[in-house]
MIKE-333770 format. One record per residue (C-alpha): residue number from 1; x, y, z; residue in one letter. Coordinates in pm, whole numbers, padded with zeros to 5 digits. Layout:
BEGIN
<r seq="NUM" X="X" Y="Y" Z="Z" type="A"/>
...
This chain:
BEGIN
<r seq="1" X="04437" Y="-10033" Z="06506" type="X"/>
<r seq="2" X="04074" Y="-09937" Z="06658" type="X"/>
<r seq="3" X="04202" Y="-09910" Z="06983" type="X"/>
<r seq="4" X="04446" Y="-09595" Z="06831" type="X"/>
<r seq="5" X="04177" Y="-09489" Z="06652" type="X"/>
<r seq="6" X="04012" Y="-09476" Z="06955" type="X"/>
<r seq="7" X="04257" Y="-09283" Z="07158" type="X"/>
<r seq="8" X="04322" Y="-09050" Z="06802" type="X"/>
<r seq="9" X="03923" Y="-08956" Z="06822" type="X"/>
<r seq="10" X="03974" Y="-08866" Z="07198" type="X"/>
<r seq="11" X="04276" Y="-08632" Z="07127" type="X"/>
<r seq="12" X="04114" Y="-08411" Z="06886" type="X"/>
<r seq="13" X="03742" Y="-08403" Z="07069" type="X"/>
<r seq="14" X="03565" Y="-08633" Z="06816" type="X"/>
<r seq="15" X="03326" Y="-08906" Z="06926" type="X"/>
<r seq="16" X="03393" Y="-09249" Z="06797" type="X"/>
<r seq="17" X="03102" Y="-09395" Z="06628" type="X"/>
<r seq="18" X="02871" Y="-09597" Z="06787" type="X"/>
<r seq="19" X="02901" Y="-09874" Z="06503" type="X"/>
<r seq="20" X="03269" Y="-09840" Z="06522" type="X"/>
<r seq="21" X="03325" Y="-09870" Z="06900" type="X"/>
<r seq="22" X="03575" Y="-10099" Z="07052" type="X"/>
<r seq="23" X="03559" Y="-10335" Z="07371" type="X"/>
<r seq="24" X="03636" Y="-10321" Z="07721" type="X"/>
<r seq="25" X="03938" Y="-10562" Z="07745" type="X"/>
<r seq="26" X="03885" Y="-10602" Z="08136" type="X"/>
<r seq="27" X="03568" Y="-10831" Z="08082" type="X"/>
<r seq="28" X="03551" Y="-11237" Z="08061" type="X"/>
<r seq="29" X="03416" Y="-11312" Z="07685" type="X"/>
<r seq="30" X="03268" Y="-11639" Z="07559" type="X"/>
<r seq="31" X="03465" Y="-11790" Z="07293" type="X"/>
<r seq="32" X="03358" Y="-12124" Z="07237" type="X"/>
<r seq="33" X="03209" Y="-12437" Z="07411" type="X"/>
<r seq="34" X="03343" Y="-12677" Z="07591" type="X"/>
<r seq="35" X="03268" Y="-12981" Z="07343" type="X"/>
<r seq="36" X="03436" Y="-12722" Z="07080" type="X"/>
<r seq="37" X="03766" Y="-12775" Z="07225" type="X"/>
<r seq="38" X="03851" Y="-13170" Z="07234" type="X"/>
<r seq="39" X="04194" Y="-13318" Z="07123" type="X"/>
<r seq="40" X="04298" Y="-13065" Z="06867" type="X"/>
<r seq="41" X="04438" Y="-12678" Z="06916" type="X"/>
<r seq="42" X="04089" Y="-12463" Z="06828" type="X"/>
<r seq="43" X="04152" Y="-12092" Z="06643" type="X"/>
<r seq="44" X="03913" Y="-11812" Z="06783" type="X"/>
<r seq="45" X="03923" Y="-11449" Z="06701" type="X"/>
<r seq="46" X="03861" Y="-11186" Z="07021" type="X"/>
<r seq="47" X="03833" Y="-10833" Z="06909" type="X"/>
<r seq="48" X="04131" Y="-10867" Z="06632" type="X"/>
<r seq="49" X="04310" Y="-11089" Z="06850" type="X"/>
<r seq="50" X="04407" Y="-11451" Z="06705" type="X"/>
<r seq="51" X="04406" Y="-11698" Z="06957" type="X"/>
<r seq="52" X="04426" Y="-12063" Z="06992" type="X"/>
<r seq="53" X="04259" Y="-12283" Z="07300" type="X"/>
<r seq="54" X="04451" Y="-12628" Z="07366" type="X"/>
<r seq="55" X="04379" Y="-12878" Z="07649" type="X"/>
<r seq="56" X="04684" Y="-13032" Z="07823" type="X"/>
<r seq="57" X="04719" Y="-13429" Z="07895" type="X"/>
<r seq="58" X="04439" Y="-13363" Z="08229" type="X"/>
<r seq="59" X="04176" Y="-13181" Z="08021" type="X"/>
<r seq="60" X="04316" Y="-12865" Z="08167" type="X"/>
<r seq="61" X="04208" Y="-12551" Z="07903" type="X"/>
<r seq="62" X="04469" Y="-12314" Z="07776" type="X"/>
<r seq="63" X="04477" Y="-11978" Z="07544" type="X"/>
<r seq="64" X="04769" Y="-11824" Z="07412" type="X"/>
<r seq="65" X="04810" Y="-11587" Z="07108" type="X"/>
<r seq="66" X="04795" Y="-11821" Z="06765" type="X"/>
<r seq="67" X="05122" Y="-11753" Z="06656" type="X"/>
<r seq="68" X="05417" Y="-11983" Z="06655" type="X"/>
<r seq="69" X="05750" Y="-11725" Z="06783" type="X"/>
<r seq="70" X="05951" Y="-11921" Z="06506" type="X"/>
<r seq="71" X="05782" Y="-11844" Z="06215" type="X"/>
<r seq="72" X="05500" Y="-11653" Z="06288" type="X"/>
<r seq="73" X="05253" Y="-11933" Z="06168" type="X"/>
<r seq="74" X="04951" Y="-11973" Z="06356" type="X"/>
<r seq="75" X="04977" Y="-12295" Z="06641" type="X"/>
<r seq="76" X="04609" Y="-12361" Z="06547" type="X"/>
<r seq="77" X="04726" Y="-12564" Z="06268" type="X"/>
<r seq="78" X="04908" Y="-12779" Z="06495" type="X"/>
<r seq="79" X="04898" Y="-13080" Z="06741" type="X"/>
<r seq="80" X="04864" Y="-13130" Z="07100" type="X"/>
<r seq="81" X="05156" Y="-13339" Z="07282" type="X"/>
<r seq="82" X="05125" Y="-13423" Z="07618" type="X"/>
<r seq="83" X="05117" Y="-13076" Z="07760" type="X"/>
<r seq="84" X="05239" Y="-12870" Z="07503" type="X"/>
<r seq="85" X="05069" Y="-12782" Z="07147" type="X"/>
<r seq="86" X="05345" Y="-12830" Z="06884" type="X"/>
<r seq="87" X="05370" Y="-12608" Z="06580" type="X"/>
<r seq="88" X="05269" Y="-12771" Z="06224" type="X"/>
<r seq="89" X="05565" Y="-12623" Z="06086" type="X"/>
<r seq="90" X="05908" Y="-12663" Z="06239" type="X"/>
<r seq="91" X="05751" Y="-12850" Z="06530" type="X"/>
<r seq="92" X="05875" Y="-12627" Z="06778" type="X"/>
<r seq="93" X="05644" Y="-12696" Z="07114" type="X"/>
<r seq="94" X="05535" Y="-12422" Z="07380" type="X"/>
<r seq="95" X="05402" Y="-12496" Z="07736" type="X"/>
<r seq="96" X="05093" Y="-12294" Z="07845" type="X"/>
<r seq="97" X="05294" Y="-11990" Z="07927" type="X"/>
<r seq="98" X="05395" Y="-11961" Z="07575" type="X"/>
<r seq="99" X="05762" Y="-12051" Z="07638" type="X"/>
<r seq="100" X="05915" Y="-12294" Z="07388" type="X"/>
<r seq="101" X="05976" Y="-12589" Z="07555" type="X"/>
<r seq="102" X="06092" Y="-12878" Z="07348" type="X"/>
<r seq="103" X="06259" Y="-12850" Z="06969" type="X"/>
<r seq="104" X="06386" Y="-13140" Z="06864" type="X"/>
<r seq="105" X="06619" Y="-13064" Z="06611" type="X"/>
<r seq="106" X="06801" Y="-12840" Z="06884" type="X"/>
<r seq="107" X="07183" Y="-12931" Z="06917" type="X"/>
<r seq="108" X="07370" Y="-13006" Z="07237" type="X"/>
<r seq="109" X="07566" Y="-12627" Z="07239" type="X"/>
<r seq="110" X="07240" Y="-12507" Z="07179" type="X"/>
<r seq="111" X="06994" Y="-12341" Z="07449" type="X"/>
<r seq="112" X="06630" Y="-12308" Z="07390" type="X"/>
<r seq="113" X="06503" Y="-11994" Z="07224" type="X"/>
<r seq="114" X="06431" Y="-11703" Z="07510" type="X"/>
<r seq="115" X="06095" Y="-11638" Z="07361" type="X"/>
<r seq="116" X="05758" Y="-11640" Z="07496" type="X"/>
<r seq="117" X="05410" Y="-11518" Z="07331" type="X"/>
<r seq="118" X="05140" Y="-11403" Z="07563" type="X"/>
<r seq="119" X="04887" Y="-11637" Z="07736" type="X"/>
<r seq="120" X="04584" Y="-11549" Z="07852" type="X"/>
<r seq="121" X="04342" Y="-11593" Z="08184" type="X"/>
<r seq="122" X="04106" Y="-11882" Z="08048" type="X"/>
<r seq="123" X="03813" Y="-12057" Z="08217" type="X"/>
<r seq="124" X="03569" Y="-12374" Z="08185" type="X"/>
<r seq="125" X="03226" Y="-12355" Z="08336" type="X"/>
<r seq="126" X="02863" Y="-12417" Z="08263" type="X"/>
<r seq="127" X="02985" Y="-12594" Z="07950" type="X"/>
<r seq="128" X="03143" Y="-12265" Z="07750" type="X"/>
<r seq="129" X="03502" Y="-12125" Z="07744" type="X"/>
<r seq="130" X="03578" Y="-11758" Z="07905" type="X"/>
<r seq="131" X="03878" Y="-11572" Z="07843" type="X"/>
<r seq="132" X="04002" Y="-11257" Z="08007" type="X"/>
<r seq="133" X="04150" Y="-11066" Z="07710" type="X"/>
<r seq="134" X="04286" Y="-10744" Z="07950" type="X"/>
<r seq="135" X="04501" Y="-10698" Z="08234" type="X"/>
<r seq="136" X="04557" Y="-11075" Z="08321" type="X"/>
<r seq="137" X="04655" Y="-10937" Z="08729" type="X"/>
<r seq="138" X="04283" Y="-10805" Z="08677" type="X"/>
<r seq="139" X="04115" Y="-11127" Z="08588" type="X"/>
<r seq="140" X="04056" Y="-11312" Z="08924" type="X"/>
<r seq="141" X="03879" Y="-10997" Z="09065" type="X"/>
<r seq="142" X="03647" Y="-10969" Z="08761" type="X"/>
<r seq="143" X="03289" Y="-11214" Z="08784" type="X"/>
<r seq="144" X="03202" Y="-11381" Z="08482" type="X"/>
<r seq="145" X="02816" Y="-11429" Z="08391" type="X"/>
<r seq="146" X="02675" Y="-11744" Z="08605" type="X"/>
<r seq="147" X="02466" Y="-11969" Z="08423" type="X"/>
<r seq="148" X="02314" Y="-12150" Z="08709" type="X"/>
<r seq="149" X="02041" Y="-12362" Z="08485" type="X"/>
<r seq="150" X="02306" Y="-12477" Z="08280" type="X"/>
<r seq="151" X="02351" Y="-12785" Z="08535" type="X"/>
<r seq="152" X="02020" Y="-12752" Z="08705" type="X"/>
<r seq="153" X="01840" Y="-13078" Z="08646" type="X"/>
<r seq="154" X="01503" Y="-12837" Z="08601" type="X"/>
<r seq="155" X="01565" Y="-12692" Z="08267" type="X"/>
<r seq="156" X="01640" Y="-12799" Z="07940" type="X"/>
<r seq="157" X="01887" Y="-12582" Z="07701" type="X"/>
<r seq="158" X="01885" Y="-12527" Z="07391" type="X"/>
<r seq="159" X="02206" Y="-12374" Z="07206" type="X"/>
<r seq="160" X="02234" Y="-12194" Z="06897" type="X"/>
<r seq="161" X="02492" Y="-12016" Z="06715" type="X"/>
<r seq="162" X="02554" Y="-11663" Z="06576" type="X"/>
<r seq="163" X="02736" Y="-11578" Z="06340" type="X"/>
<r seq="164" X="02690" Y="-11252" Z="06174" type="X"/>
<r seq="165" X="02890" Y="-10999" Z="05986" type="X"/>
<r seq="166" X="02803" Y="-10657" Z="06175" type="X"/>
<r seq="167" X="02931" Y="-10479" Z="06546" type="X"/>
<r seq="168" X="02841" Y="-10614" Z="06805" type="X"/>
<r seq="169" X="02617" Y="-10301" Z="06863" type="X"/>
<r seq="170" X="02381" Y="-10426" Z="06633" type="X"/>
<r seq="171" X="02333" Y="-10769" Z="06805" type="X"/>
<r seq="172" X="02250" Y="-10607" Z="07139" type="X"/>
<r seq="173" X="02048" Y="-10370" Z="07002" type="X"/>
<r seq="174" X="01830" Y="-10619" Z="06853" type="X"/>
<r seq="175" X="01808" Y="-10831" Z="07153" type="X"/>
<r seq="176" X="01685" Y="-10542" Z="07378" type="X"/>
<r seq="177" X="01405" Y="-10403" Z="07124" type="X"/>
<r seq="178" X="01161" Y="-10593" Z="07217" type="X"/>
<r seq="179" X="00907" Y="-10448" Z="06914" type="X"/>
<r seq="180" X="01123" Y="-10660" Z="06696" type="X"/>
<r seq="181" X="00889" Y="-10919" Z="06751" type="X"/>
<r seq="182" X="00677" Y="-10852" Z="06469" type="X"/>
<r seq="183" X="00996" Y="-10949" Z="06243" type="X"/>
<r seq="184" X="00955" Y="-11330" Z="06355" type="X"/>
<r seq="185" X="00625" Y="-11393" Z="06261" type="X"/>
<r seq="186" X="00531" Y="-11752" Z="06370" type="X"/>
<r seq="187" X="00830" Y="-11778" Z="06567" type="X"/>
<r seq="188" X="00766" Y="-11556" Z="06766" type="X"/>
<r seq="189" X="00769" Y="-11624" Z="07139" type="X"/>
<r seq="190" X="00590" Y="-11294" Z="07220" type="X"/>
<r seq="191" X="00348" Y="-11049" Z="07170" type="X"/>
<r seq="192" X="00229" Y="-10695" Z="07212" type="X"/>
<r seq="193" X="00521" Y="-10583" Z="07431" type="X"/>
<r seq="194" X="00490" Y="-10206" Z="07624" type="X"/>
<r seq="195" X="00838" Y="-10081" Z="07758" type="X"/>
<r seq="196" X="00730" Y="-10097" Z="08136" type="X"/>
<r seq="197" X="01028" Y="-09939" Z="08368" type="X"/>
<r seq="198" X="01412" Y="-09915" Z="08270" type="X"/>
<r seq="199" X="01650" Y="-09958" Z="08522" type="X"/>
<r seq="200" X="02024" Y="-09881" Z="08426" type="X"/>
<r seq="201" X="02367" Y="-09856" Z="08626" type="X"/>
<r seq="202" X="02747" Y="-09845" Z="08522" type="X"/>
<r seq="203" X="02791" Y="-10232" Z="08464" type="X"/>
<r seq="204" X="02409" Y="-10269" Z="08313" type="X"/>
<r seq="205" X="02073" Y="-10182" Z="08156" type="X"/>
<r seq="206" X="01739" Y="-10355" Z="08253" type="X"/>
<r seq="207" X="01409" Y="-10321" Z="08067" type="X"/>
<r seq="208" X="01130" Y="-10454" Z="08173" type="X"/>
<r seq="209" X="00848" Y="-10452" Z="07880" type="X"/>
<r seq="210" X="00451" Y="-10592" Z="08004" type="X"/>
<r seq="211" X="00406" Y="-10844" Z="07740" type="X"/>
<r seq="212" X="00184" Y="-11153" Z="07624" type="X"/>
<r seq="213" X="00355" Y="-11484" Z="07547" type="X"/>
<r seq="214" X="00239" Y="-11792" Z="07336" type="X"/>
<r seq="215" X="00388" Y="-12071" Z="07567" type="X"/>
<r seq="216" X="00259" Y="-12133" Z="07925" type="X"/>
<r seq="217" X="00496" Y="-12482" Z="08054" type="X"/>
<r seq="218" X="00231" Y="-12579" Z="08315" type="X"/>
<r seq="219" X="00149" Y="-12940" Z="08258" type="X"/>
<r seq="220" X="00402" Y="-13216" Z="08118" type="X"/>
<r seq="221" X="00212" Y="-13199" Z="07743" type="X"/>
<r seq="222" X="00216" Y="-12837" Z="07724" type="X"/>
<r seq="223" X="00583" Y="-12887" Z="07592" type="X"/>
<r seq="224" X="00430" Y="-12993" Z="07264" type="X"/>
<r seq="225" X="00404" Y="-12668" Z="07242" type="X"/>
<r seq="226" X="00716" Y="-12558" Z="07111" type="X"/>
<r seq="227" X="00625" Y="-12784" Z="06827" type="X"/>
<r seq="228" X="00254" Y="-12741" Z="06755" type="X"/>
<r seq="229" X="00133" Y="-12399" Z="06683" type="X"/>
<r seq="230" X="-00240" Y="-12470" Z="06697" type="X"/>
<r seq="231" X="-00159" Y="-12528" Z="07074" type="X"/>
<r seq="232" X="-00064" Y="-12169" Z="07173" type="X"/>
<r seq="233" X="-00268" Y="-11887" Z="07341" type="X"/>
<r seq="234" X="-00175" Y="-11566" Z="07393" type="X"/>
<r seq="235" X="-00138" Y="-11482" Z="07816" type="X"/>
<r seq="236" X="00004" Y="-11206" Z="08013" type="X"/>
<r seq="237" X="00356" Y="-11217" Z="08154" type="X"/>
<r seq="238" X="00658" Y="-10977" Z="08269" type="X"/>
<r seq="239" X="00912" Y="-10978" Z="07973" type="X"/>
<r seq="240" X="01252" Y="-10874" Z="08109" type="X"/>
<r seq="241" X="01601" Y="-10779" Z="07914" type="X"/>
<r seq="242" X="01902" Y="-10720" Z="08040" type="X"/>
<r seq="243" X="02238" Y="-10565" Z="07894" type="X"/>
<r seq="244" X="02484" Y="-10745" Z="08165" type="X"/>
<r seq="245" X="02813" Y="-10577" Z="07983" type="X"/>
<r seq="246" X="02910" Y="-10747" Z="07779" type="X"/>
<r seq="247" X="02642" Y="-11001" Z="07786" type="X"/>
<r seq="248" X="02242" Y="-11062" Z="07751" type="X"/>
<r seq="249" X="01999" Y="-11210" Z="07962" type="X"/>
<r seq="250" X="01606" Y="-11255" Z="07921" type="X"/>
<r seq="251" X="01357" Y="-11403" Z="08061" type="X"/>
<r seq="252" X="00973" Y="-11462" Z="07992" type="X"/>
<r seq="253" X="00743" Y="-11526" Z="08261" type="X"/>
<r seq="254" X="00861" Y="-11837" Z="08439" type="X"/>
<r seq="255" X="00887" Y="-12026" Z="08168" type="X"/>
<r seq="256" X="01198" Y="-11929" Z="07992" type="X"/>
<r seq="257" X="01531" Y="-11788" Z="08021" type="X"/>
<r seq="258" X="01779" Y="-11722" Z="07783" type="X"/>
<r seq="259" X="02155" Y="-11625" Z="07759" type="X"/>
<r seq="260" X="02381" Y="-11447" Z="07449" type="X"/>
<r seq="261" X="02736" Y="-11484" Z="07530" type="X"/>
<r seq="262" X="02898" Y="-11276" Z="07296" type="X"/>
<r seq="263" X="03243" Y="-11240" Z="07191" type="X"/>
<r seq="264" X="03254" Y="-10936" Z="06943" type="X"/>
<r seq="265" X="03526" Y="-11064" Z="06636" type="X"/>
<r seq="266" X="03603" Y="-10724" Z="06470" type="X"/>
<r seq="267" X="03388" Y="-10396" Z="06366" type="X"/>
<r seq="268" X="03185" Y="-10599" Z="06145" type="X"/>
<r seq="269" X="03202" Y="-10930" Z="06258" type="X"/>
<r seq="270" X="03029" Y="-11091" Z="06572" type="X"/>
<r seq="271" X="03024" Y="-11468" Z="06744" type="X"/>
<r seq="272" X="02765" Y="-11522" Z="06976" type="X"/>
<r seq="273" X="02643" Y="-11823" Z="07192" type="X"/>
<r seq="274" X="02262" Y="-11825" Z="07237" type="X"/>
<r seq="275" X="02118" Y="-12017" Z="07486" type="X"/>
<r seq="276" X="01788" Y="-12097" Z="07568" type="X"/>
<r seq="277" X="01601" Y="-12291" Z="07852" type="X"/>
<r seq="278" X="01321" Y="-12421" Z="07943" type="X"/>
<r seq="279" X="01192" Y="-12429" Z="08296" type="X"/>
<r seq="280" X="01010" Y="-12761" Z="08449" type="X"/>
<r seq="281" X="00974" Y="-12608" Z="08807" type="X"/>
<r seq="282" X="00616" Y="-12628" Z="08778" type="X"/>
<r seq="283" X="00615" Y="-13027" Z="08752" type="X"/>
<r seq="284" X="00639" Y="-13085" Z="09059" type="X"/>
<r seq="285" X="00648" Y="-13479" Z="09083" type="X"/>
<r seq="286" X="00948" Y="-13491" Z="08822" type="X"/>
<r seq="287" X="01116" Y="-13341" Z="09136" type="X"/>
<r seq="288" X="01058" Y="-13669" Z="09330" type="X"/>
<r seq="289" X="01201" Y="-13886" Z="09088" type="X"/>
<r seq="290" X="01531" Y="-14000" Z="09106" type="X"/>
<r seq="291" X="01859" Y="-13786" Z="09002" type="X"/>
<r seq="292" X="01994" Y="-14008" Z="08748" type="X"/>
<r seq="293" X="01656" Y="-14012" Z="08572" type="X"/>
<r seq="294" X="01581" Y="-13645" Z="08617" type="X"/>
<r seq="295" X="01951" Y="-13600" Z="08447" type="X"/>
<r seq="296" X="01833" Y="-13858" Z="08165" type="X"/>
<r seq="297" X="01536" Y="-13617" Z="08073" type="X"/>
<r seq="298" X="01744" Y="-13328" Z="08083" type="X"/>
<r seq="299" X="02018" Y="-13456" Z="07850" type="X"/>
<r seq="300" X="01756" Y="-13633" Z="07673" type="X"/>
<r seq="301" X="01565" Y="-13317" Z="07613" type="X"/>
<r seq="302" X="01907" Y="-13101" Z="07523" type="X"/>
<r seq="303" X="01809" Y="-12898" Z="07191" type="X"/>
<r seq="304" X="01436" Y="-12920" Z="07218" type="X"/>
<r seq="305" X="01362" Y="-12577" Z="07091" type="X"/>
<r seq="306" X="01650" Y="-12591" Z="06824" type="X"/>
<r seq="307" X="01428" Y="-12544" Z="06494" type="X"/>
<r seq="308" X="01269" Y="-12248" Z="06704" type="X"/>
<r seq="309" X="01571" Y="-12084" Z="06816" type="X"/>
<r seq="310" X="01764" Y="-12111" Z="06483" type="X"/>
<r seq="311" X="01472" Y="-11976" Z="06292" type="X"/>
<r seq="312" X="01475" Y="-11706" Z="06530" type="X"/>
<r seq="313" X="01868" Y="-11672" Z="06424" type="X"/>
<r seq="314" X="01848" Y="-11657" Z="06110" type="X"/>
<r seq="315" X="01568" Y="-11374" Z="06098" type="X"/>
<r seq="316" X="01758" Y="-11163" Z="06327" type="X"/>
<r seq="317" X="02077" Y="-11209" Z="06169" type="X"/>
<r seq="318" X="01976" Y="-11156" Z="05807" type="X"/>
<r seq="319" X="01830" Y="-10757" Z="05979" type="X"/>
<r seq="320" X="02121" Y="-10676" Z="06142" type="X"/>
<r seq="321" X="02333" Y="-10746" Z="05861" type="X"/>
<r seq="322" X="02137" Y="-10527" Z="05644" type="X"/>
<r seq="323" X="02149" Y="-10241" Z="05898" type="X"/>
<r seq="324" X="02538" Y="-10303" Z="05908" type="X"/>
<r seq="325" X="02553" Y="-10253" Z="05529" type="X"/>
<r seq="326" X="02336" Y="-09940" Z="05570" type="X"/>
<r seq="327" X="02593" Y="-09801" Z="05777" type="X"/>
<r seq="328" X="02904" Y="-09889" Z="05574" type="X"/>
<r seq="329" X="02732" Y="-09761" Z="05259" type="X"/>
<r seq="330" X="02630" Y="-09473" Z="05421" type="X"/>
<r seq="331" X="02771" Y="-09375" Z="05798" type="X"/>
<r seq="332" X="02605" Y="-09021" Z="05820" type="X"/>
<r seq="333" X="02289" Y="-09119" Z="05737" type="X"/>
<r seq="334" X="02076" Y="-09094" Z="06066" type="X"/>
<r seq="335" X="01868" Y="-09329" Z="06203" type="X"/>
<r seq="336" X="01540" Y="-09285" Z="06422" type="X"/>
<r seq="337" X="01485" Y="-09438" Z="06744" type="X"/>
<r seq="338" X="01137" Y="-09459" Z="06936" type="X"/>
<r seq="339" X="01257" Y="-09707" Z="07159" type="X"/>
<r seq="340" X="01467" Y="-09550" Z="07485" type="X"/>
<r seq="341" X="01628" Y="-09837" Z="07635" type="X"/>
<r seq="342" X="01807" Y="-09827" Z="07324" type="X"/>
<r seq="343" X="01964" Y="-09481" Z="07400" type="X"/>
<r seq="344" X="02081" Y="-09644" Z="07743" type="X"/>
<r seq="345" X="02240" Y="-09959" Z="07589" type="X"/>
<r seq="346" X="02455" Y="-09741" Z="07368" type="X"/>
<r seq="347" X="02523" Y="-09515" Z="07677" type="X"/>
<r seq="348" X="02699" Y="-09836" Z="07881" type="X"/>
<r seq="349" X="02892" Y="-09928" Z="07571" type="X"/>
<r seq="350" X="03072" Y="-09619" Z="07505" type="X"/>
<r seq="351" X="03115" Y="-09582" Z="07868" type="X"/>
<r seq="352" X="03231" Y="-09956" Z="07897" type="X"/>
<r seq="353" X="03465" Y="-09931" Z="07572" type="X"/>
<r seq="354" X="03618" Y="-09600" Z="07669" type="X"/>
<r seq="355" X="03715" Y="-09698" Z="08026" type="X"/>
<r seq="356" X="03872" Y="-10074" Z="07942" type="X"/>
């Protein structure tokens, strides 16, 4: 229905609205983690499109539409056998090219149905799920976002959730206006940013702000930290954001990095994956020690910073669901913007939505 819309707006000369912008299909979007998708089918939503993730007998991940050819019930309500999910309903089972396989009531003059919903490109790394919603020929020539520290034994991650009822605009928008800072109040990681330099191509848009942060990870107790305000001080360090279509990626100093993996649900509905690390290069004997008890930290460590980074969340969320409302209750009303990497993120996401 957007996507029409879309193409309708184009026909007559109109602009579609920022807020109301579609996605470029011919992108690799993170729908879920890994640990999200065990022995049962999982239901995600991809731009309007209902779709269920299964693993076969080997662990193998799959994605086809969530709908059952029979009936049109969703396969997300069903069960996993062997290598085929089997609807709740009839019990019809597909393979992972959405052809129906097995029925069991089917009688000996019988043939199997000639029907097949679509499957999709899927793929497993750095602990999340990536699907290729587009052209699937299109898929093996398109890079997905790296997370290298994911398996690094020098960081610790932290992983938080979002869920929030607004375009995906809104979300990105937020995460590159770095002035929002004054929102978080004593969760807040930074301070006094200055929009430095902007760098911006076809694919992305960089913005580098010069920036004070509360954390400096220098020596093994300075972790504490994250827990113990009193133990802060303001210092100098780059602050860098980046707009990675359709993705985010910061980092502050040498200290942190962080990740949003977002899969945009509908026009006013958003899932997002955010992911933050912490960085232990500077302990230098923790490198010497052995692997296994280098990877026992790590995992040991996994969620650190959760209290920190859902407070953050839930701040940021609550905002951007407001300005959402704003623009529902009120679409013409115009907004004023100071900030100008702001007017470069929107830039890349017409030109991204209006060429996939």
């Amino acid at each position: 229905m957007q996507d029409k819309a879309i193409k309708s707006a184009s026909a007559t000369g109109q602009k579609t609205h920022i807020r109301e912008l579609s996605i470029n299909f011919e992108q690799w979007y993170t729908v879920a983690r890994s640990t999200e998708v065990q022995s049962q089918p999982r239901a995600v939503i991809l731009w309007h499109r209902a779709i269920v993730l299964f693993r076969d007998s080997a662990g193998k991940i799959n994605a086809l539409e969530d709908r059952c050819p029979h009936r049109q019930v969703k396969l997300s309500h069903g069960k996993i056998k062997g290598d085929l999910i089997e609807c709740a309903y009839h019990g019809w089972r597909l393979n992972a090219s959405g052809e129906c396989a097995e029925v069991d009531y089917l009688a000996e003059n019988q043939k199997l149905p000639n029907c097949k919903i679509r499957s999709y490109p899927v793929k497993e790394q750095n602990g999340f799920i990536w699907l290729f919603p587009g052209d699937a020929t299109q898929a093996e020539k398109t890079n997905l976002l790296d997370l290298p520290e994911w398996e690094h034994l020098n960081y610790i991650a932290t992983v938080s959730v979002i869920d929030c009822q607004t375009h995906y605009s809104f979300l990105i928008e937020n995460l590159m206006d770095m002035y929002h800072g004054h929102l978080h109040e004593d969760l807040q990681a930074w301070a006094n940013p200055v929009l430095d330099t902007l760098a911006e191509d076809e694919h992305q848009v960089t913005a580098r702000y010069q920036a004070q942060s509360y954390y400096k990870i220098d020596k093994i107790w300075s972790i504490s930290q994250l827990f113990f305000k009193s133990l802060r001080k303001l210092h100098p360090e780059p602050l860098d954001v980046s707009y990675v279509y359709p993705h985010w990626v910061s980092t502050l100093g040498n200290d942190f990095k962080i990740y949003c993996l977002v899969c945009p649900v509908s026009e006013t509905a958003t899932r997002a994956y955010l992911i933050h690390f912490t960085s232990l290069n500077a302990f230098w004997r923790l490198h010497k020690l052995p692997v296994w008890f280098r990877k026992f930290i790590k995992d040991s460590c996994f969620g650190a910073a959760q209290k920190l980074l859902d407070g953050l969340v839930r701040q940021d969320v609550l905002m951007i669901e407001e300005e959402q409302q704003a623009f529902l209750q009120n679409s013409e009303r115009k907004s004023y913007e100071l900030n100008r990497a702001l007017g470069s993120v929107q830039k890349l996401m017409r030109s991204q939505a209006e060429n996939g």
